[in-house]
Residue, then its C-alpha position, 0 to 999 in steps of 0.5 A: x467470493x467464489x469457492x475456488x477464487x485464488x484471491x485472497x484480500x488483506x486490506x481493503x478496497x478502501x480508501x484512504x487521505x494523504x496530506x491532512x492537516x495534523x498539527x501533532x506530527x512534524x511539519x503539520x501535515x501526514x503526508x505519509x501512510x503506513x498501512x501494515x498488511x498480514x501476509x502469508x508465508x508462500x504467496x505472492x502479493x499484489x497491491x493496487x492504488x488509484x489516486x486523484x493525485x500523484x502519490x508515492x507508493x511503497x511496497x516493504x518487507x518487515x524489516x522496513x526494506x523496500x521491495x518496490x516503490x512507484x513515483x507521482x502515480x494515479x492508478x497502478x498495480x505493483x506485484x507480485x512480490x512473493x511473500x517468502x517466509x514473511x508474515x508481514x508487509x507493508x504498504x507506504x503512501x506519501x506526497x510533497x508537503x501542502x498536497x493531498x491525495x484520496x487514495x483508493x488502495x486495496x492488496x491482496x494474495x494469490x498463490x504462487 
Protein backbone atom coordinates (compact mmCIF):
# COMPACT_ATOMS: atom_id res chain seq x y z
CA UNK A 1 0.00 0.00 0.00
CA UNK A 2 1.64 3.23 -0.84
CA UNK A 3 2.36 6.09 1.42
CA UNK A 4 -0.23 8.41 0.15
CA UNK A 5 -2.86 5.83 -1.13
CA UNK A 6 -6.31 7.33 -0.21
CA UNK A 7 -7.79 3.64 0.25
CA UNK A 8 -8.41 2.62 3.38
CA UNK A 9 -9.59 -1.14 3.75
CA UNK A 10 -11.90 -2.34 6.68
CA UNK A 11 -13.03 -5.84 5.87
CA UNK A 12 -11.22 -7.87 3.60
CA UNK A 13 -11.00 -8.85 0.35
CA UNK A 14 -12.34 -12.08 1.70
CA UNK A 15 -14.65 -14.38 1.25
CA UNK A 16 -17.51 -15.54 2.60
CA UNK A 17 -20.43 -18.58 2.23
CA UNK A 18 -24.00 -17.84 2.28
CA UNK A 19 -26.88 -20.60 2.63
CA UNK A 20 -24.85 -23.18 4.78
CA UNK A 21 -26.74 -25.70 6.14
CA UNK A 22 -27.11 -24.73 9.97
CA UNK A 23 -29.66 -26.83 11.77
CA UNK A 24 -29.09 -24.43 15.05
CA UNK A 25 -30.62 -21.25 13.15
CA UNK A 26 -34.42 -21.11 12.25
CA UNK A 27 -35.35 -22.83 8.82
CA UNK A 28 -31.71 -24.46 8.95
CA UNK A 29 -30.19 -22.61 6.59
CA UNK A 30 -27.88 -19.07 7.15
CA UNK A 31 -29.17 -17.54 4.30
CA UNK A 32 -28.16 -14.25 5.86
CA UNK A 33 -24.50 -12.40 6.90
CA UNK A 34 -23.87 -9.75 8.73
CA UNK A 35 -20.54 -8.32 8.56
CA UNK A 36 -20.02 -5.36 11.07
CA UNK A 37 -17.65 -3.08 9.50
CA UNK A 38 -15.38 -0.22 11.81
CA UNK A 39 -15.80 2.92 9.88
CA UNK A 40 -14.70 6.49 10.39
CA UNK A 41 -16.36 9.45 11.16
CA UNK A 42 -16.03 11.89 7.88
CA UNK A 43 -15.26 9.30 5.04
CA UNK A 44 -17.11 7.91 2.51
CA UNK A 45 -17.37 3.95 2.31
CA UNK A 46 -17.42 1.77 -0.48
CA UNK A 47 -18.11 -1.99 -0.32
CA UNK A 48 -17.64 -4.49 -3.52
CA UNK A 49 -19.41 -7.94 -3.72
CA UNK A 50 -18.70 -10.58 -6.34
CA UNK A 51 -20.74 -13.69 -6.27
CA UNK A 52 -21.25 -16.90 -8.30
CA UNK A 53 -24.58 -16.45 -7.22
CA UNK A 54 -27.07 -13.69 -6.95
CA UNK A 55 -27.17 -12.28 -3.57
CA UNK A 56 -28.87 -9.48 -1.68
CA UNK A 57 -26.52 -6.82 -0.39
CA UNK A 58 -27.25 -4.43 2.05
CA UNK A 59 -25.57 -1.60 3.09
CA UNK A 60 -26.62 -0.23 7.09
CA UNK A 61 -26.03 2.41 9.37
CA UNK A 62 -25.60 1.48 13.19
CA UNK A 63 -29.03 1.86 13.84
CA UNK A 64 -30.01 -1.14 11.58
CA UNK A 65 -31.28 1.44 9.00
CA UNK A 66 -30.61 0.70 5.46
CA UNK A 67 -28.58 3.23 3.51
CA UNK A 68 -28.44 1.06 0.33
CA UNK A 69 -29.31 -2.50 -0.86
CA UNK A 70 -28.67 -4.29 -4.16
CA UNK A 71 -30.99 -7.39 -5.53
CA UNK A 72 -30.05 -10.82 -7.19
CA UNK A 73 -26.46 -9.44 -8.04
CA UNK A 74 -23.00 -10.80 -8.96
CA UNK A 75 -20.55 -8.28 -9.02
CA UNK A 76 -21.20 -4.86 -7.89
CA UNK A 77 -19.63 -1.70 -6.38
CA UNK A 78 -22.19 0.11 -3.78
CA UNK A 79 -20.72 3.54 -2.52
CA UNK A 80 -20.13 5.97 -1.53
CA UNK A 81 -21.94 6.48 1.26
CA UNK A 82 -20.54 8.92 3.68
CA UNK A 83 -19.95 7.74 7.00
CA UNK A 84 -20.98 11.24 8.85
CA UNK A 85 -20.45 10.90 12.51
CA UNK A 86 -20.61 7.21 12.39
CA UNK A 87 -18.29 4.53 13.97
CA UNK A 88 -20.12 1.69 12.47
CA UNK A 89 -21.65 0.25 9.43
CA UNK A 90 -22.76 -2.73 8.39
CA UNK A 91 -22.80 -4.86 5.35
CA UNK A 92 -25.85 -7.88 5.14
CA UNK A 93 -25.91 -10.71 2.71
CA UNK A 94 -28.72 -12.62 1.91
CA UNK A 95 -30.13 -15.30 -0.47
CA UNK A 96 -33.78 -17.52 -1.12
CA UNK A 97 -33.65 -20.40 1.28
CA UNK A 98 -31.95 -23.76 -0.27
CA UNK A 99 -29.38 -21.32 -2.54
CA UNK A 100 -25.82 -20.72 -1.83
CA UNK A 101 -23.50 -18.22 -2.60
CA UNK A 102 -19.50 -17.90 -2.34
CA UNK A 103 -18.99 -14.18 -1.98
CA UNK A 104 -15.94 -12.27 -2.51
CA UNK A 105 -16.73 -9.36 -0.45
CA UNK A 106 -14.31 -6.38 0.49
CA UNK A 107 -15.07 -2.48 1.64
CA UNK A 108 -13.00 0.09 2.19
CA UNK A 109 -12.98 4.18 2.79
CA UNK A 110 -11.73 7.06 1.01
CA UNK A 111 -11.61 10.50 2.10
CA UNK A 112 -14.29 12.83 1.34
Amino acid sequence: MSLFDKREIVYGPETVSVGDLDLSVDGCYRNVVTIPLDVKPRRSLYVKAVSDNPVDVVVANEKGAAIAHKEGVRDVVMGPFSTGKLRSMGVFLGLYPGDKAKVQLEAWMERE
